[in-house]
C-alpha positions as CSV (number, residue, x, y, z in Angstrom):
1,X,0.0,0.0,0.0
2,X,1.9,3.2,-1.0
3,X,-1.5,5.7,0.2
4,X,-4.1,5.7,2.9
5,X,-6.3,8.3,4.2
6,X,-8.4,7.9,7.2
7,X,-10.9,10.4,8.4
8,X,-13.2,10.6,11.4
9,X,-15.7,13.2,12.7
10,X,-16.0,14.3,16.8
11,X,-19.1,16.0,17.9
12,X,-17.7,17.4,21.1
13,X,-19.3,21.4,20.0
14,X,-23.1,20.3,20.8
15,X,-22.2,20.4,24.4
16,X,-19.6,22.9,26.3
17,X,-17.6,22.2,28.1
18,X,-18.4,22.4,32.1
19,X,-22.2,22.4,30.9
20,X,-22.7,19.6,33.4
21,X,-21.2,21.5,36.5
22,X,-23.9,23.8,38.4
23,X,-21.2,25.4,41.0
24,X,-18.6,22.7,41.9
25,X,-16.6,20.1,40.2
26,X,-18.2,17.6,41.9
27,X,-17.0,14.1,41.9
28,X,-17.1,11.4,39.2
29,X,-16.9,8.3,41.0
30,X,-18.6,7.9,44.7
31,X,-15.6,7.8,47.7
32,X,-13.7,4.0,47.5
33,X,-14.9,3.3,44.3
34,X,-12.2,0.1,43.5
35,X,-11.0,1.8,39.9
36,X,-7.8,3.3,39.4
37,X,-8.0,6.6,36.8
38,X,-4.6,7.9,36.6
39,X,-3.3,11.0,34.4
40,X,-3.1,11.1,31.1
41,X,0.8,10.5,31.0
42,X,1.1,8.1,33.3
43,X,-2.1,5.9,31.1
44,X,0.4,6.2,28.2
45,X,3.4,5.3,29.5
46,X,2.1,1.9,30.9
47,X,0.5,1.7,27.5
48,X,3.9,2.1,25.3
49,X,5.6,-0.6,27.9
C-alpha cells in the first residue's frame, strides 16, 4: 500500500464544556470506588511498555 487516508468526525461542539457543572466540580466516581484513573501521561506510558 503506497496511500491511505483515514478520516473521522468528533461532535464534542453540541455540548460545552463544564455544561454539566452547576457550581462545583463535583465528583465522578462515589468515595472508595475500586477503579484506578490515573493521568493522562502516566495511562500512556504503561501503554507504550
Amino acid at each position: 500500500m503506497e496511500v491511505a487516508i483515514g478520516c473521522g468526525v468528533e461532535a464534542m461542539s453540541r455540548v460545552g464544556l463544564g455544561d454539566n457543572i452547576k457550581g462545583a466540580p463535583g465528583r465522578p466516581f462515589p468515595p472508595g470506588f475500586p477503579v484506578e484513573i490515573p493521568d493522562q501521561f502516566t495511562s500512556a506510558e504503561r501503554i507504550a511498555h
